[in-house]
N, C-alpha and C positions, 0 to 999 in steps of 0.2 A: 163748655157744652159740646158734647158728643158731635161729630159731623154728619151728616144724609149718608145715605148708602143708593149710589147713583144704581138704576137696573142692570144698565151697562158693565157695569165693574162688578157687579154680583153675580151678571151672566157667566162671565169672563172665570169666576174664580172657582163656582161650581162647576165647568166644563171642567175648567185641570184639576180641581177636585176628583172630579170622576173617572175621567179618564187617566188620572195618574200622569201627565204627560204633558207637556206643554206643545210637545210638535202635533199628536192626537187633537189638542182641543185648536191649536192655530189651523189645521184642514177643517175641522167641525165648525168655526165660526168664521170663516174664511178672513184669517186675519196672521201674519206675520208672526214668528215667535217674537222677535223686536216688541211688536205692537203690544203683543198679550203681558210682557214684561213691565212694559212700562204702564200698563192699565194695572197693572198687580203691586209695583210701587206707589198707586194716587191710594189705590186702596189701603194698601200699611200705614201710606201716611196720615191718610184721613183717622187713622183707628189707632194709629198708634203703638202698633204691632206688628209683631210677625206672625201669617196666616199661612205660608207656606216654608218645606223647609226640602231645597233643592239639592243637599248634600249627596247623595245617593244617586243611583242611577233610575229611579222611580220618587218622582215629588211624593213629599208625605205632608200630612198638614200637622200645625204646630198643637197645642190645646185651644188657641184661641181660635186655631180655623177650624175645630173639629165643631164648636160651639157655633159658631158662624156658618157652619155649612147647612146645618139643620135650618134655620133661621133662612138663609138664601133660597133655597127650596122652596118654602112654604111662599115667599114672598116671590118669586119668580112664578112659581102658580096660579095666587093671587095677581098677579097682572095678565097673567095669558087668560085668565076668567074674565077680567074686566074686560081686556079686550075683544073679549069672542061676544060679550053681551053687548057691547056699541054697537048702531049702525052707521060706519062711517063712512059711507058710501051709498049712494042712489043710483048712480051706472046702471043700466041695464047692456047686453048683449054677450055676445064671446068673442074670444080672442085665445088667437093659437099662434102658442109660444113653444121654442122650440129650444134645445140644449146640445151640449157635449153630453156622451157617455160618463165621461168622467166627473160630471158637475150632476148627472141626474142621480150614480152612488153616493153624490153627500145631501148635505141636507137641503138642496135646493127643492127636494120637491116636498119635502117635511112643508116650507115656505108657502109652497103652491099649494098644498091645505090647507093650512091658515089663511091663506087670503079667500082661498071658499069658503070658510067657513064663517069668515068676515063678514065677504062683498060676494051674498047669498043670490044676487040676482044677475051675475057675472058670468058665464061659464068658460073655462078654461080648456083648452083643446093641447095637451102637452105631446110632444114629437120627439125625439130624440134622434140625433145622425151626425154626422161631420160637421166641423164645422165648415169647409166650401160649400158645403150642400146646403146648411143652413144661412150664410150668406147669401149664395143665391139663390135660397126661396123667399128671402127678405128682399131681394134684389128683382126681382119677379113681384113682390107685392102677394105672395102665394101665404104668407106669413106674418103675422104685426109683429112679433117680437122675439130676439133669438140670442141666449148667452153662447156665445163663441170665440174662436181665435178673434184678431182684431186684422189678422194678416190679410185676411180677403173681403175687408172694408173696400167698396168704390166711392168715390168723390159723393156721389148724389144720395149714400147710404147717411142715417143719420147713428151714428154709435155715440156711447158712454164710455167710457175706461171703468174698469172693474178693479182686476187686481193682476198681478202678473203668477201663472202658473207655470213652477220649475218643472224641469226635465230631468230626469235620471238614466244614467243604465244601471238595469238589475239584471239577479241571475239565482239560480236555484243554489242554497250555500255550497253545496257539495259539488258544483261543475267547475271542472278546471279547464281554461282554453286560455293558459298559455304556452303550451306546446304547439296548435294547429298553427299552422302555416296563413288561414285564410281566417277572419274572425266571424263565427255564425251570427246574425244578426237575427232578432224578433223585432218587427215592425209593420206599419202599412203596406199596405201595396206601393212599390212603386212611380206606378202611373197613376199615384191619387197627390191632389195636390197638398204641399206638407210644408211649409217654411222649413220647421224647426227640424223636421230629419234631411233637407237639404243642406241644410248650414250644417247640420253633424257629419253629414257625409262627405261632403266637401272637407271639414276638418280632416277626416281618417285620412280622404286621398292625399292633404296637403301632407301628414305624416309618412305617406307610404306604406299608409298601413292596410296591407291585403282585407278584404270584405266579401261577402256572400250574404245572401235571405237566405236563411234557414227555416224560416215561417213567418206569414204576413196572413193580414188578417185586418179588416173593419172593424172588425170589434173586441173593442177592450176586454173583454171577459175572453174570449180564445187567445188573446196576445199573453195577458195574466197564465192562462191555463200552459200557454206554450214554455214560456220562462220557470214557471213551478217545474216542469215535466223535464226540464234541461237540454230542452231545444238550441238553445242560445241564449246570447244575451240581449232583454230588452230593452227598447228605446221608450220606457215608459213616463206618465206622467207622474210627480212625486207623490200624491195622492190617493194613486192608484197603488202605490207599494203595499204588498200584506207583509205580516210576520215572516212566511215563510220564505221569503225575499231575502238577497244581501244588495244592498246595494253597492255599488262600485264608484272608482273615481281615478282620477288622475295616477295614484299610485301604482294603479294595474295597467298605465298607460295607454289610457283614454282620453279623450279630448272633453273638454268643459262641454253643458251644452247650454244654450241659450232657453232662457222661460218665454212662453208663449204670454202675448197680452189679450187678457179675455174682455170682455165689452159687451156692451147688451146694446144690441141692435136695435134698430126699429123702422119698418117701411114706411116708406113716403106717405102711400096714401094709408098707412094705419091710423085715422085720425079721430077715433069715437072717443067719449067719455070712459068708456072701459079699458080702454088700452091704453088712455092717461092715468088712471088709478092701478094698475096692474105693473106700468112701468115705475112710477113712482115708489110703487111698494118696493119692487126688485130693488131700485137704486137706494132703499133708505137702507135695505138690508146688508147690501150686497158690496154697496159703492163706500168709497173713502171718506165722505164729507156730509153735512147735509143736503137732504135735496127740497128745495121747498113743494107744493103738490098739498094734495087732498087728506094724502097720509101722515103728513111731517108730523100733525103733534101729537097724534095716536100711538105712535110706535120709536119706541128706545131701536137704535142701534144695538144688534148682539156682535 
C-alpha cells in the first residue's frame, strides 16, 4: 500500500519544484540545503521514486514529479483553506513584533498574514530595524516580540534559537579590486553595533589586509543597491544576494565570515494570550523542532 504524503515534504518539494533551486527554496522555507535534501529523500523513499533530477545546474523534475507536482499544489491549497476556515484561537489584543530587514524580504511576513487571517481578533503591529535596536526595544519592554541577531540577547531577555544566518561578501560581477592597495568595503555604519562585521574586520586586520567604507548604510536595500552600482564589496547577508550579485570567497583572499544566530525574542512583561499564540506560531514555523502551544496541531511545519 502506497504511503501518506506528509504536508511537510509536499511543501518542501513544490518550493524546489518552483523555484528550480534548492538554495532558492532552503532561503523561502527557511531551512538548510542539508535539510531540504534529506526531506526530499523521505519523500522518494516513501513513493518509491525519483521526483527530482539534480544533474544539471537547475533541478528539473522527473515524469513522476511532474505528475506529483500538480497533485502537491492542489493539496497544499486545500490545507491552507482548511486552515484559514478554523478558529484556532480566542486571544483577543495586539502585539508588536518586530524583524530584521533581511527576515521582513522573505516570507516572514507572507506568515504574519496568515496568522491574521487565522487569529482574526489579534492585531499585529509589525516594525522593522536592527537588530540592537530591536533587542533593545524587547529589553525596554517597548516590544513583545522581535526576530533578530541572538548577539545582543541580555541574561533577563527571554529568546528562542531559530536558525543560523550565513554571511557573504558580494560584489557587482564586473568589479575588479584586486589591484587597489586598500579593500572598498559596503557595510553598516561603524559605530552601530555588529558582531558579525567585527569578527570580519578583525579577520582582514589579523591578515593585513588594508580596508576602507566605501559606503555604509542602515539599510539593506541601499547596501544591495551600493554593491550592484560597484561601490565595493559587500558584507552582506546570504539571503539578501540577487542574480545580479557574484559572490566571493576565500579564493579572492577573503576571510571566512561567521553566520549570525537569529532568535525570536520576547519581553518579560509580554505576557497576554496573544503574544503566546503569536509566538508559538513563529516557533512552529520558524523554529527546528516542535513546539507545543495553541498552535502545535493546526499547523505542519513548512
Amino acid at each position: 500500500m502506497m504511503a501518506d504524503l506528509p504536508v511537510d515534504l509536499l511543501r518542501t518539494f513544490a518550493t524546489i519544484a518552483d523555484t528550480g533551486s534548492y538554495t532558492r527554496a532552503a532561503g523561502l522555507l527557511f531551512r538548510t540545503q542539508p535539510a531540504l535534501s534529506l526531506q526530499m529523500k523521505r519523500l522518494e523513499d516513501r513513493l518509491a521514486t525519483r521526483l527530482l533530477d539534480r544533474s544539471g545546474r537547475r533541478v528539473e523534475l522527473t515524469e513522476a514529479g511532474q505528475i506529483l507536482l500538480s497533485y502537491a499544489h492542489r493539496i497544499l491549497d486545500l490545507h491552507e483553506e482548511a486552515l484559514a476556515k478554523l478558529s484556532v484561537v480566542e486571544a483577543e489584543g495586539s502585539v508588536r513584533v518586530g524583524v530584521l530587514e533581511e527576515v521582513a524580504l522573505g516570507p516572514l511576513v507572507d506568515l504574519l498574514t496568515k496568522f491574521g487571517r487565522l487569529c482574526t481578533k489579534i492585531r499585529v503591529e509589525l516594525q522593522v530595524s536592527t537588530s540592537w535596536e530591536l533587542a533593545r526595544a524587547v529589553r525596554e519592554n517597548k516590544m513583545c516580540l522581535a526576530v533578530a541577531n541572538a548577539a545582543y540577547a541580555e541574561v533577563e531577555q527571554m529568546t528562542t534559537p531559530l536558525w543560523d544566518e550565513p554571511y557573504v561578501w558580494a560584489a557587482n560581477p564586473a568589479y575588479d579590486f584586486h589591484d587597489r592597495k586598500s579593500l572598498p568595503l559596503v557595510l553598516d555604519p561603524l559605530d552601530c553595533p555588529w558582531a558579525v562585521r567585527n569578527g570580519t574586520l578583525d579577520a582582514l586586520n589579523a591578515m593585513a589586509r588594508k580596508w576602507h567604507v566605501a559606503f555604509s548604510s542602515l539599510s539593506l536595500m541601499a547596501l544591495q543597491a551600493g554593491v550592484r552600482a560597484g561601490l565595493g564589496i559587500g558584507l552582506i547577508a546570504q539571503s539578501a544576494v540577487t542574480s545580479d550579485m557574484r559572490v566571493l570567497g576565500s579564493e579572492e583572499g577573503l576571510p571566512a565570515i561567521d553566520s549570525a544566530r537569529i532568535a525570536l525574542y520576547r519581553a518579560t512583561e509580554a505576557t497576554s494570550e496573544a503574544v503566546d499564540s503569536l509566538e508559538d506560531f513563529l516557533l512552529t514555523h520558524l523554529g527546528t523542532g516542535a513546539v507545543p502551544g495553541v498552535l502545535e496541531a493546526a499547523f505542519a511545519s513548512p
